[in-house]
Structure formats: structure tokens, C-alpha cells
C-alpha positions in Angstrom: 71.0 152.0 131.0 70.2 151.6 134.8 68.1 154.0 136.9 68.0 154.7 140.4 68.5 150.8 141.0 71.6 149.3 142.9 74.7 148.5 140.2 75.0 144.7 139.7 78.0 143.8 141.5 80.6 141.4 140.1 81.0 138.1 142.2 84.2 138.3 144.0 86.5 135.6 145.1 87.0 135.1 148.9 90.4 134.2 150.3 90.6 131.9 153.6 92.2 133.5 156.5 96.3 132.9 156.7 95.9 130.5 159.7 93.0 128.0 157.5 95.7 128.1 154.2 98.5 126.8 156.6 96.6 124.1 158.2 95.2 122.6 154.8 98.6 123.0 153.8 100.4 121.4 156.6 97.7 118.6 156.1 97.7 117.3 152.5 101.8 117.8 152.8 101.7 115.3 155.9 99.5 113.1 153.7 101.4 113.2 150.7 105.0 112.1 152.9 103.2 109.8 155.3 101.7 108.0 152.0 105.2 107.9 149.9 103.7 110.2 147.4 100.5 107.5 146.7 98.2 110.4 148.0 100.3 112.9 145.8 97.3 113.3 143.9 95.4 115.2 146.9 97.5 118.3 146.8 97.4 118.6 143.2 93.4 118.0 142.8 92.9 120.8 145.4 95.2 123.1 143.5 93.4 122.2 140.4 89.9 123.7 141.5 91.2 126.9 143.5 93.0 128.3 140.3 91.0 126.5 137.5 93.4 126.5 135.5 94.1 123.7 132.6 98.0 123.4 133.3 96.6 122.4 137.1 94.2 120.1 135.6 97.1 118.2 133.5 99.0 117.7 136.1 96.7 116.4 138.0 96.1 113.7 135.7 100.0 112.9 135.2 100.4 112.9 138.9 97.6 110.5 139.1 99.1 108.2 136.3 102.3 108.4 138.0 100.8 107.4 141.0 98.7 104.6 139.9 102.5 103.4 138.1 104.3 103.6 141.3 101.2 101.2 143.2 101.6 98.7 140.0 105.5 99.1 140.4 104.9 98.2 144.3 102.8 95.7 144.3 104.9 94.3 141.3 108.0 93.9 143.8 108.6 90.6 146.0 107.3 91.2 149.4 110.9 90.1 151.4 113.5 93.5 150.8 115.8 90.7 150.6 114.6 89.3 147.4 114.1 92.9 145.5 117.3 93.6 143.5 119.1 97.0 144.2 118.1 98.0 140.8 114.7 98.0 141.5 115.0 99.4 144.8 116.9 102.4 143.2 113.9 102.7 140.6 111.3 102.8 144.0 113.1 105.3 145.8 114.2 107.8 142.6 110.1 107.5 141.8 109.1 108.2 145.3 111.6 111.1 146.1 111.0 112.5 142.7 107.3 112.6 143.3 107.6 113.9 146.4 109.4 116.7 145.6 107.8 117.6 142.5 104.2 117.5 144.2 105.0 119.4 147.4 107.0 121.9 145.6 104.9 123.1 142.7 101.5 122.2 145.3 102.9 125.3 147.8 104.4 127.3 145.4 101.2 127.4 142.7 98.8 127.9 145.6 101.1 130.9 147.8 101.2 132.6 144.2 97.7 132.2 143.7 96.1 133.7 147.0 99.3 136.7 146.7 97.3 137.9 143.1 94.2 137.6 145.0 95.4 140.6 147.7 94.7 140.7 151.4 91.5 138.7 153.4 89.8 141.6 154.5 89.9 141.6 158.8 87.0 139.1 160.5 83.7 141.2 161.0 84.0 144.0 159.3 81.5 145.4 157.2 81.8 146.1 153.7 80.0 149.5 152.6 79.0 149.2 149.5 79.4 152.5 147.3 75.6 153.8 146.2 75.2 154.1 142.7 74.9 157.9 141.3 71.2 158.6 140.1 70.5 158.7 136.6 71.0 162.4 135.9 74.1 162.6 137.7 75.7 159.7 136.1 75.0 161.6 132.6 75.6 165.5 134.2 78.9 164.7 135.8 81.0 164.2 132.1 79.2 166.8 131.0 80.2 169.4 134.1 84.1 168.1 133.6 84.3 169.2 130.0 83.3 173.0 130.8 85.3 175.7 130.4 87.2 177.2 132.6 87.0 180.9 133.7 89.6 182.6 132.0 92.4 183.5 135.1 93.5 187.0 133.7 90.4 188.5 134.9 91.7 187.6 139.0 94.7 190.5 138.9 91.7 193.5 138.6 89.4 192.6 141.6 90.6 195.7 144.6 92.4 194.1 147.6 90.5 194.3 150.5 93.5 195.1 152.8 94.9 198.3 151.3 93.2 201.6 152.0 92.5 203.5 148.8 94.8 206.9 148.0 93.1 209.9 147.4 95.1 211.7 145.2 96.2 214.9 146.6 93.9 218.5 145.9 96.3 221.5 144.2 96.4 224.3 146.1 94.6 227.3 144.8 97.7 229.1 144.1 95.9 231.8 141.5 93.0 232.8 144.0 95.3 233.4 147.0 97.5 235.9 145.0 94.3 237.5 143.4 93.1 237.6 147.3 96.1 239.3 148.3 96.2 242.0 145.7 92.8 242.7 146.5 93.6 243.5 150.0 96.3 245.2 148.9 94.2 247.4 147.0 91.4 248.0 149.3 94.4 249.0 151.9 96.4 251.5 149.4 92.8 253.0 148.5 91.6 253.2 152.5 95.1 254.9 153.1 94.7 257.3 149.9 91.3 258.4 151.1 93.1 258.6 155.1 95.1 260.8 153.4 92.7 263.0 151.5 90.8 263.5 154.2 93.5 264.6 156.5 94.4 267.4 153.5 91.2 268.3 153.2 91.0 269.0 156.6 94.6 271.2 157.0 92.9 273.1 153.9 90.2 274.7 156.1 
């Protein structure tokens, strides 16, 4: 368990800009030509430690054999080119094209494939931000805050919309009271004209 402490960080691999890969490139291929394939050996031990791997390391050790054979076969030939035979001037040039080929090709392609897997050199001068560690309690809160339930969503449909003006639903007119009303005045009328009217005989009586 780590506290509030920085995270150990795992030691990267660094790629060489584009322009140094070419150069070394260009360089050990110019050696390996100029030298008839004798300095074959320098490609292939370079390629050996950047990728580490055993195959490199075998073939390092067969191109150095071969190498070593081609020196022996060399130094085993007469000095005058008049005096080697053509068979053993075919046997020279086969061993030397043949290693040439060989080295340059698998040299370039082994090492191209090897800095592609590595990705992109990041650009010159710019800073790397490393990411700060979560504390203690967050590292142990945040699996537990991602297995919580969720609100149930059927419960979103009730709340009231804000934007619609609520409806009053509309009062019944007192229909009852108004007749009642009427037929009151109705009757107050008919008995105000009934007592007009007794009066007025009342009146012709005297």
C-alpha cells in the first residue's frame, strides 16, 4: 500500500531523435561497404544491445565467424589477381556480396522495427507532467463511489415543469342560488303589488 508518496515510476526507454538514427545508420552502412563486409560485425553488435534480444546476439556471433572466415580466406589468396583462380575469386566475391547484403539488410530493417514499437521521441524541450498520485482515501473511495446505485430514472417524469403556468380548474356557476334569488324577488314583487293593490281598495271602500 502507498500513502500520500509519489508512485514509483517504471524506467522508460528513450528513443534518439530521427536525424541521430540516420546518421549512425548512414555511418556503420558506409563502414560495413568501404570494409567489404570485414566491419560487418559493427552493425550487428549495435543491433544486438538496443533490442537485447538473443536472436541479435547469435547473429552477431555468426557474422563475426563469418567474418573472421572471409580474413583467413583473404589472406589465404596469392597477393597477384593474376595468380588467384576464378574459382576462388567467385567464392570471394559470393562471400562478400552475400555478407553485405545480409548485414545491411536485416541491420536497417531489425533496428527501423525496433524504434517503430517504441512510438514517437517526444519534441526537444518539453516538459513531461507527471500525473500526481491520488491520496490514500481516494484511491480506496473512488471503486467504491463507481459501484453505487443509481437513482432509479422513473421518478424524473413527476417533477412540475417550470415553463407551464398551472390551470385552475374552472368554478361552477351557482346555478341553484340565482334561481332561488329570482323567485325571491319575484315574490317580494307579487306581494308589494298585492298589498299596492289592497290598499288602493281599501281606500275606494271609504
Amino acid at each position: 500500500m502507498h500513502g500520500y508518496g509519489p508512485m514509483p515510476q517504471q524506467p522508460t526507454t528513450s528513443r534518439p531523435s530521427p536525424a541521430t538514427l540516420t546518421t549512425v545508420r548512414v555511418i556503420l552502412v558506409a563502414l560495413t561497404v568501404l570494409s567489404c563486409g570485414l566491419l560487418g560485425w559493427a552493425p550487428m553488435l549495435r543491433l544486438a544491445i538496443v533490442t537485447r534480444r538473443p536472436r541479435d546476439w547469435f547473429l552477431l556471433v555468426v557474422v563475426v565467424a563469418l567474418n573472421i572466415g572471409l580474413f583467413a580466406f583473404i589472406m589465404a589468396t596469392p597477393d597477384d589477381p593474376d595468380q588467384m583462380s576464378d574459382a576462388a575469386a567467385l567464392v570471394m566475391m559470393l562471400w562478400i556480396l552475400g555478407l553485405l547484403a545480409g548485414v545491411i539488410t536485416y541491420y536497417l530493417y531489425a533496428e527501423i522495427r525496433h524504434y517503430n514499437t517504441l512510438g514517437a521521441p517526444a519534441p526537444y524541450g518539453a516538459p513531461v507532467h507527471p500525473v500526481p498520485p491520488l491520496p490514500y482515501q481516494q484511491q480506496h473511495l473512488a471503486p467504491h463511489q463507481q459501484h453505487q446505485p443509481q437513482p432509479q430514472q422513473h421518478h424524473q417524469h413527476q417533477r412540475p415543469n417550470p415553463y407551464t403556468a398551472p390551470t385552475t380548474p374552472p368554478t361552477p356557476t351557482p346555478a341553484p342560488q340565482r334561481l332561488d334569488q329570482v323567485r325571491a324577488e319575484l315574490d317580494e314583487l307579487s306581494d308589494y303589488l298585492r298589498k299596492e293593490n289592497k290598499d288602493s281598495r281599501d281606500g275606494e271602500g271609504r
